[in-house]
C-alpha positions in Angstrom: -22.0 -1.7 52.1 -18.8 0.5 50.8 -16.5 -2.0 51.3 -15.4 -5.2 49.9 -15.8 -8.7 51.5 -14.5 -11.6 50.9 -15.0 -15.4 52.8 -14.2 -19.3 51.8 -17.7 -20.2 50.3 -17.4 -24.3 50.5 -16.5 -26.5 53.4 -13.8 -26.9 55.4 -11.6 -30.1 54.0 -10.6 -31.7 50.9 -11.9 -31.8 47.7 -12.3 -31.6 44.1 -13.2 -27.8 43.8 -13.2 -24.8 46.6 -14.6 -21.2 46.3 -13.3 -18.1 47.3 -16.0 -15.3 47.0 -15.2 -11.8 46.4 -18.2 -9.1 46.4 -17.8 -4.9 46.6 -16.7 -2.0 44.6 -12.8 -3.2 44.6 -13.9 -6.7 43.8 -12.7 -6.4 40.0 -9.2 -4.3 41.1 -8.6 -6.8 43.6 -8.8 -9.9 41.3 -6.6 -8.3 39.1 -4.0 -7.6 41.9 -3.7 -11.4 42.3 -4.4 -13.1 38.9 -2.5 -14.0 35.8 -3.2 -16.0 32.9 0.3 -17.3 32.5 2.0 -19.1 35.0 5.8 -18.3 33.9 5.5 -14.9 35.1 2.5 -12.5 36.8 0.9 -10.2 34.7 -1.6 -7.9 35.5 -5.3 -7.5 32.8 -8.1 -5.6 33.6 -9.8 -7.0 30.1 -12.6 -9.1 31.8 -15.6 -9.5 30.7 -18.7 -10.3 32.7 -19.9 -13.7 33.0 -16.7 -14.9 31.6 -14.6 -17.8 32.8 -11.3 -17.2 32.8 -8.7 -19.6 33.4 -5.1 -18.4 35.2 -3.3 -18.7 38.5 -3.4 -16.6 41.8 0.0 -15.4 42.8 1.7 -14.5 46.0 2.5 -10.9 46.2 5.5 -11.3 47.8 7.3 -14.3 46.3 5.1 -13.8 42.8 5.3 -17.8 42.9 2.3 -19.4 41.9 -0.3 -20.7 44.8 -2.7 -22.5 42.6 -4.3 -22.9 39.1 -8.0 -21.6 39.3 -10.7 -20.8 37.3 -12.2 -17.1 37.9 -15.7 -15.9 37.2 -16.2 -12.1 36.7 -19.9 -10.9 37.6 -20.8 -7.3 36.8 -23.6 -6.0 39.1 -26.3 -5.5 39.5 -26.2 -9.2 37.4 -24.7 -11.3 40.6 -25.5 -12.7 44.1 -25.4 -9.9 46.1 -26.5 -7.4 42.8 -22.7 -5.8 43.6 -19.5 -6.9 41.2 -18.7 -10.2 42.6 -15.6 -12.6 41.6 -15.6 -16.6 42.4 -12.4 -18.3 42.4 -12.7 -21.8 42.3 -9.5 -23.6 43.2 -8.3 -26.9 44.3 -10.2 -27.5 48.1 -7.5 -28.1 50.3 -7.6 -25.9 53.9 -4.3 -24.8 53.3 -4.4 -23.9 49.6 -7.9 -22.2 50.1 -6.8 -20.4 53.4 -3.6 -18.8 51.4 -5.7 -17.7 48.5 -7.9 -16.1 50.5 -4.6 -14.7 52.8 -4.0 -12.7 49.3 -7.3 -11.5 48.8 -7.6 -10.1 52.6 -3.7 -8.5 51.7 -5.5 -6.5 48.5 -8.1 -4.7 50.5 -10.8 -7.0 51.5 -12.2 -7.4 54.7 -13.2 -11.6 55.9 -17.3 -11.5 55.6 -19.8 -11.7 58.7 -22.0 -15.0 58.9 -24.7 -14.6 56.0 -23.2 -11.3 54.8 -23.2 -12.2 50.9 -27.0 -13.1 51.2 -28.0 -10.0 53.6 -25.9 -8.1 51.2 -28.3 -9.0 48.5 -31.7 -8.7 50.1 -30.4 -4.6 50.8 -29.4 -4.7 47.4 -33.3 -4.9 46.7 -32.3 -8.3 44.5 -34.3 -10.5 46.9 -37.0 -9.9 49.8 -36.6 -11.6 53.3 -38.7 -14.4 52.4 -36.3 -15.2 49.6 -33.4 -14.4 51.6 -34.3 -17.5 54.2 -34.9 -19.3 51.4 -31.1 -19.9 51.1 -30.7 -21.3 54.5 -33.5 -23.7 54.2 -32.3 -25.2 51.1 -29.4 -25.7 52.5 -30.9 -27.7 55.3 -33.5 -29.4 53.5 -34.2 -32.9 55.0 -36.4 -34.6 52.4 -37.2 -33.9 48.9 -40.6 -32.3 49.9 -38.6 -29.3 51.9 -36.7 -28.5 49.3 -39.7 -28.5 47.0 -40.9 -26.0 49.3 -37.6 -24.0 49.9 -37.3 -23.5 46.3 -40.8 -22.5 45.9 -40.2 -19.7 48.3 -36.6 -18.8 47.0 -38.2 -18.4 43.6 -40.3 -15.2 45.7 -43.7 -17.4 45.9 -44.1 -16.2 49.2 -43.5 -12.9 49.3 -45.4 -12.2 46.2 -48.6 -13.4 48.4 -47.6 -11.4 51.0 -47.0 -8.3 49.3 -50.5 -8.8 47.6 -52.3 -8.9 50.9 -50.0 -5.1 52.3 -51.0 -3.7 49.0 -55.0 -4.8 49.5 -54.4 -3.1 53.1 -52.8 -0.4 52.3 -55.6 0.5 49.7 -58.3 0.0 52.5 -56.2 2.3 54.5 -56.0 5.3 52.2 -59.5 5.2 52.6 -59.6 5.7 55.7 -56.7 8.4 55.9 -58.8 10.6 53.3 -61.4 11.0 55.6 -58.9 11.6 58.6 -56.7 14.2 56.9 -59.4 15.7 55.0 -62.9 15.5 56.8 -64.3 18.5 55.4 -63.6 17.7 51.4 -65.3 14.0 51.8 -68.0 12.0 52.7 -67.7 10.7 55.8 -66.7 7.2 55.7 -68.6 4.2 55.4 -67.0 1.2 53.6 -68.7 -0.8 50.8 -69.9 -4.1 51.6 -67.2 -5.5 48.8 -64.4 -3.1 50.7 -65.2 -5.5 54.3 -65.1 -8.7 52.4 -61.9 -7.9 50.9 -60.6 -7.1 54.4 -62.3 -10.5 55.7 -61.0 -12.3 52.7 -57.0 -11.2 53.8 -57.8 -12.4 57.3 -58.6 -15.5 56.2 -55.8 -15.9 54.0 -53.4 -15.1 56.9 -55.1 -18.1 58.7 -54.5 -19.9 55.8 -51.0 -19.6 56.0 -50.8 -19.7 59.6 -52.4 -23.2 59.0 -50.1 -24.3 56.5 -47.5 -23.5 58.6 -49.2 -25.9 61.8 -49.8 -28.1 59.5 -46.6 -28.7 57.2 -43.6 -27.5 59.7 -42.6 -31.0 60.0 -41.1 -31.0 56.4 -38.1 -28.6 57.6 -37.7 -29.3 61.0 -38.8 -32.9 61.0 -41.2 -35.1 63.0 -40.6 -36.2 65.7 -41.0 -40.2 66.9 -39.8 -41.7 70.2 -39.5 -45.2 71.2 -40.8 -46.0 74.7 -41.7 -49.0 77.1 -40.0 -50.9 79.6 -36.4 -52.0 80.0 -35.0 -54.7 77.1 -38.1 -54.9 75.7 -36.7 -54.3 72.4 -36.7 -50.5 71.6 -32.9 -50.1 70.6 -33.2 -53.2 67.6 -36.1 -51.4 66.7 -34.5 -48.2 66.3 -31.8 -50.2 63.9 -34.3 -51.6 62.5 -35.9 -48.8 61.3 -32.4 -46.9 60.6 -30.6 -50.1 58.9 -28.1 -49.7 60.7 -26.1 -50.0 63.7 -26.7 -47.0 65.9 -28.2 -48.0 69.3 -26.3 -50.4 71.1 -27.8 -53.3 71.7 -27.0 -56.4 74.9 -29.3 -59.0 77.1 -28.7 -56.9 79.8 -31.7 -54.6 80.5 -30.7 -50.6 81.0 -28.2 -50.5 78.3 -29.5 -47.4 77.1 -29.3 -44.6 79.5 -29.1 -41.0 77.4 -31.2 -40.8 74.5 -30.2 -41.7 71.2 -31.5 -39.2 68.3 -31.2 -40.1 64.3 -32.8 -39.1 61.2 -35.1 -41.2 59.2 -36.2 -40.1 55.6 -39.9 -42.2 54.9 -41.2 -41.6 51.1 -40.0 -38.4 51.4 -40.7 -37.2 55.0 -38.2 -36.3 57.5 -38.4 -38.0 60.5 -36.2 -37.9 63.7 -36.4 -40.9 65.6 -35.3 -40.8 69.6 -34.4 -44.2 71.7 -35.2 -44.0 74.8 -34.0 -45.3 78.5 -36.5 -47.9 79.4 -39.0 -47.0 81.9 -39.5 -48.7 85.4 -39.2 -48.2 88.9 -35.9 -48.3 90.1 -33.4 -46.8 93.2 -30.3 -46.4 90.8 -29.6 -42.6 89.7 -28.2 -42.4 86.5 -31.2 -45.3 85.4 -33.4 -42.1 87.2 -31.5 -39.4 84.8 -32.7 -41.7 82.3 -36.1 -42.1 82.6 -36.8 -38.3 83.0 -34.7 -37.7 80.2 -36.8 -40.3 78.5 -40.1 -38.7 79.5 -38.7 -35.2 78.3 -38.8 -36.8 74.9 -42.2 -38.0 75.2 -43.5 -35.2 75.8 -42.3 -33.2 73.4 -42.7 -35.8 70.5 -45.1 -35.8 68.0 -45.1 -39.7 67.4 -45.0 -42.3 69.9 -44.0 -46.2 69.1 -45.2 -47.9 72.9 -43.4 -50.9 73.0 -45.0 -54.2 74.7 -43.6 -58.2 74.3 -45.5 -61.3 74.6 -46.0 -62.5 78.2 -47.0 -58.8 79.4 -50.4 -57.5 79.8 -51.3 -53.7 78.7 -52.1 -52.0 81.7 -54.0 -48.5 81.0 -52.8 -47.0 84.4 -48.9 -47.5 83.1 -49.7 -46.2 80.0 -51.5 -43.0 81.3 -48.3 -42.5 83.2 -45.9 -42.4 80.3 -48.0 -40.8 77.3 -49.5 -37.5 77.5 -53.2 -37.0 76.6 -53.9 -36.2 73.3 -50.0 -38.0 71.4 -50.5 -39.9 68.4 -49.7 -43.1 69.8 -48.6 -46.6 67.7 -49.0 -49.7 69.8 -45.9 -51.9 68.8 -45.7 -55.3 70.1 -42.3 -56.8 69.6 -40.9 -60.2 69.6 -44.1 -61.9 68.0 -41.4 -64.7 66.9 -41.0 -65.9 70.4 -44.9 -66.0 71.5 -47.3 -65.5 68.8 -49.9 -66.3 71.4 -49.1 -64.5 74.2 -49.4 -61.2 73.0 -50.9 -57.9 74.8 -54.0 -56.8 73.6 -55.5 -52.9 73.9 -57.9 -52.6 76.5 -61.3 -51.5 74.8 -60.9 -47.7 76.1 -57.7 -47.4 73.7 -58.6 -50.0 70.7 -58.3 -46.9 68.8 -55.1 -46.7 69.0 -53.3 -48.3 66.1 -51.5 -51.7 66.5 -48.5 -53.8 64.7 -47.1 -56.3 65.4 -43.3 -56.7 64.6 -40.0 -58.8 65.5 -37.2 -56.8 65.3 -34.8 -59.5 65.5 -35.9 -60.9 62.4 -37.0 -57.4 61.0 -40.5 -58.7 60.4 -43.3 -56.2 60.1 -41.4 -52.7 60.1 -42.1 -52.3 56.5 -46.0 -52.2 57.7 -44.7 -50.2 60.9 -43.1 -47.4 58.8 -46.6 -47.3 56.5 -48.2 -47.0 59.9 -45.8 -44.4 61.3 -46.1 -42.2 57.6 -50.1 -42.7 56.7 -51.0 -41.1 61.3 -48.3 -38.3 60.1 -49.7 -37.1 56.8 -52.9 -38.8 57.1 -54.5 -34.9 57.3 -52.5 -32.8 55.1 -52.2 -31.8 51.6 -48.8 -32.1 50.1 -50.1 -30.4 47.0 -52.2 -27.6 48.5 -49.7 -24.5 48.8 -46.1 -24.4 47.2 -45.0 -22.5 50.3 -44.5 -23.5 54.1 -44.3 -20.4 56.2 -41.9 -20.8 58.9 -42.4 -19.8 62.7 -41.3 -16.0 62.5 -43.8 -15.6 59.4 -46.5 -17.1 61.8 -46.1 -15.1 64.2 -46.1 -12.0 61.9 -49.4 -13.7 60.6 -50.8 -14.3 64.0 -49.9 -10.5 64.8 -51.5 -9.0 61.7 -54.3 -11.5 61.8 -55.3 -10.2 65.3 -55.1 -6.7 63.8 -57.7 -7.3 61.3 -59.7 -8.6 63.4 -59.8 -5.8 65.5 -60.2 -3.3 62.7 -63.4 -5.6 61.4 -65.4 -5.5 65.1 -64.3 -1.9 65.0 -66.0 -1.6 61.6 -68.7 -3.1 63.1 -68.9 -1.3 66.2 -68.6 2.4 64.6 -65.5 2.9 66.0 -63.5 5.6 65.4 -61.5 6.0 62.3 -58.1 7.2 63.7 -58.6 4.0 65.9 -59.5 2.0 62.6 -56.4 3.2 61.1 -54.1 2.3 64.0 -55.2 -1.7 63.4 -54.6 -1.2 59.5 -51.0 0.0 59.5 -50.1 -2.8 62.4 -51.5 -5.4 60.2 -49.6 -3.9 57.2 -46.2 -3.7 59.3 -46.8 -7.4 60.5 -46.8 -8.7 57.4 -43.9 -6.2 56.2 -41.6 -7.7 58.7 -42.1 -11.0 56.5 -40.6 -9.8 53.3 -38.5 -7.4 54.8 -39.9 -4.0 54.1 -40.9 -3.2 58.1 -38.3 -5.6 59.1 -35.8 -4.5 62.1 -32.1 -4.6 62.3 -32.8 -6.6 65.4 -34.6 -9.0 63.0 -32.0 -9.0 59.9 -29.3 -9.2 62.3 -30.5 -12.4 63.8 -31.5 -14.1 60.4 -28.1 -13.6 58.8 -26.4 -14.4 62.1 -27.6 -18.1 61.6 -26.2 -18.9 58.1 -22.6 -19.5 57.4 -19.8 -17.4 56.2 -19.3 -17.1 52.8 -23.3 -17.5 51.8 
């Protein structure tokens, strides 16, 4: 935290506009070192202001020839990124021209960042909370308008304001209890009010709320998940184009063409899909077909969406479909190539007429309109798009989960008469579950394996 960083903060490649990030104590003296604002000759000014843009050109401190025209942006902390003094260059995006400007700016003192170093840098700053702080990298990799609805809801501190409500209700509830530990002849021993229990029931059941938003809404970041399934040619690779309009399985008469399967994401109304082609499955003695198929299957099972593909001149058999779909998927019954046989076509047997049916030709890209509608309203059909402006994501849950089970415990212990050093115990682990959410109980373990996942310069 004494030292300056520095890192490339836009994509590799060419470009209209790259940025070289600066953040530390030297930031200010080393911006200086390296830019002028005339080009005929390098002169040093130390007259910036904050929150200025200056324009100029960085210099090489060797040959004091010009590398490139920039812009430069002066940021006084605590009033920046990382609440430190910061300085952006923007320059022309070019690798070379951005790797040489940054070459200078190593030369004057600073050291390349770590992976998510600018951001981490921030959240010890105290400018953001943890919660805020993943924020960043979920905007980033937002899918679909909806997760980045959400992503900016939680970078704005939505969630962590909740969360620190709920430690701050606990903590009160457990300086009741400490009063009676630490001092048990100067109070009453201690028996909580009826309103004191219901506020401790009413934070568990906001921790299962969240936990629930979380099951219920996870798709929006990560994406659901739909494969395409059934026997060999039977159409599953059109429909993937179909549904992708565009080229990206590869389609032939001859049944097996797909062997590995083919992933792509799918944006519906705003929900982010990730659709899988799959090998088709059948018995059969050739090995990589075998590879195939249990690849295929691997994908079954672990999607959240299944299309089960039929054609006309087939019959649906319930003992072939037990063997490919798990009990328990959300299943769509697709029947393909309705332009070749319109009355020929497989019907549900009566145990799965529950099952929802469409019937579509993908070589004439009839009925996928109605297949998507079918594929959104079985995704959605439950949840609330509106109820909750944040999504927790999986390591929240868990903390959740942890602190939730806490609670609990302290509640049957209320009940119970248990002790109150035993009492206490459940309070502080539900208030330290929750901490590790916005970062006040978190561990370097923890930190150190969120900011290892974004990219340097962010």
């Amino acid at each position: 935290m004494n030292d300056t960083i520095t890192a490339i903060a836009t994509p590799f490649g060419s470009g209209g506009i790259g940025v070289i990030r600066i953040s530390g104590p030297d930031a200010f003296s080393i911006a200086s070192k390296l830019f002028s604002k005339r080009k005929s000759r390098f002169e040093i000014s130390e007259d910036f202001e904050s929150h200025k843009v200056y324009h100029g050109y960085i210099f090489d401190h060797q040959a004091l020839a010009v590398i490139d025209e920039v812009l430069l942006i002066f940021m006084k902390g605590p009033s920046s990124y990382t609440a430190e003094d910061v300085i952006e260059i923007q320059a022309h995006s070019g690798t070379y021209v951005l790797r040489a400007v940054l070459e200078e700016v190593l030369f004057c003192g600073a050291r390349l960042s770590e992976p998510g170093e600018f951001t981490k840098r921030a959240f010890l700053n105290q400018r953001i909370d943890l919660t805020q702080a993943e924020a960043v990298a979920d905007i980033i990799a937002a899918k679909s308008a909806n997760a980045l609805k959400f992503a900016t809801s939680q970078i704005l501190g939505t969630l962590g304001e909740k969360i620190r409500e709920l430690r701050e209700r606990l903590i009160h509830f457990l300086s009741l209890i400490e009063v009676n530990i630490d001092f048990p002849d100067d109070v009453t021993p201690f028996y909580p009010s009826e309103n004191e229990i219901l506020g401790l029931a009413d934070v568990l059941e906001k921790c299962r709320g969240f936990i629930k938003q979380h099951n219920d809404a996870c798709f929006l970041k990560e994406g659901i998940r739909v494969t395409i399934c059934g026997s060999p040619n039977v159409g599953k690779s059109s429909l993937m184009n179909r549904l992708l309009e565009k080229d990206r399985s590869i389609i032939t008469p001859i049944p097996g063409t797909t062997r590995d399967p083919v992933e792509e994401g799918l944006n519906i109304d705003g929900i982010p899909f990730v659709i899988t082609d799959t090998a088709g499955i059948h018995q059969t003695d050739d090995l990589v077909e075998i590879i195939g198929i249990e690849k295929a299957k691997s994908h079954i099972t672990t999607s959240d969406i299944i299309l089960y593909m039929k054609e006309p001149g087939t019959v649906f058999s319930e003992r072939e479909f037990e063997k490919i779909v798990p009990q328990g998927k959300k299943v769509i019954f697709v029947v393909n190539k309705i332009d070749i046989n319109e009355g020929n076509l497989p019907r549900l047997s009566e145990k799965y007429q529950h099952i929802p049916a469409v019937e579509i030709s993908a070589l004439l890209n009839q009925g996928i309109r109605e297949l998507k509608q079918k594929i959104l309203n079985i995704s959605i059909a439950d949840l609330d798009m509106a109820k909750s402006p944040v999504i927790p994501n999986l390591r929240h849950k868990k903390a959740l989960e942890q602190a939730a089970d806490s609670i609990e415990a302290a509640l049957a212990g209320l009940k119970n008469g248990q002790a109150e050093e035993i009492l206490a115990i459940d309070i502080k682990s539900s208030i330290d579950s929750l901490g590790t959410i916005t970062g006040e109980t978190a561990s370097i373990d923890i930190l150190d394996n969120i900011f290892s996942n974004f990219c340097i310069g962010k």
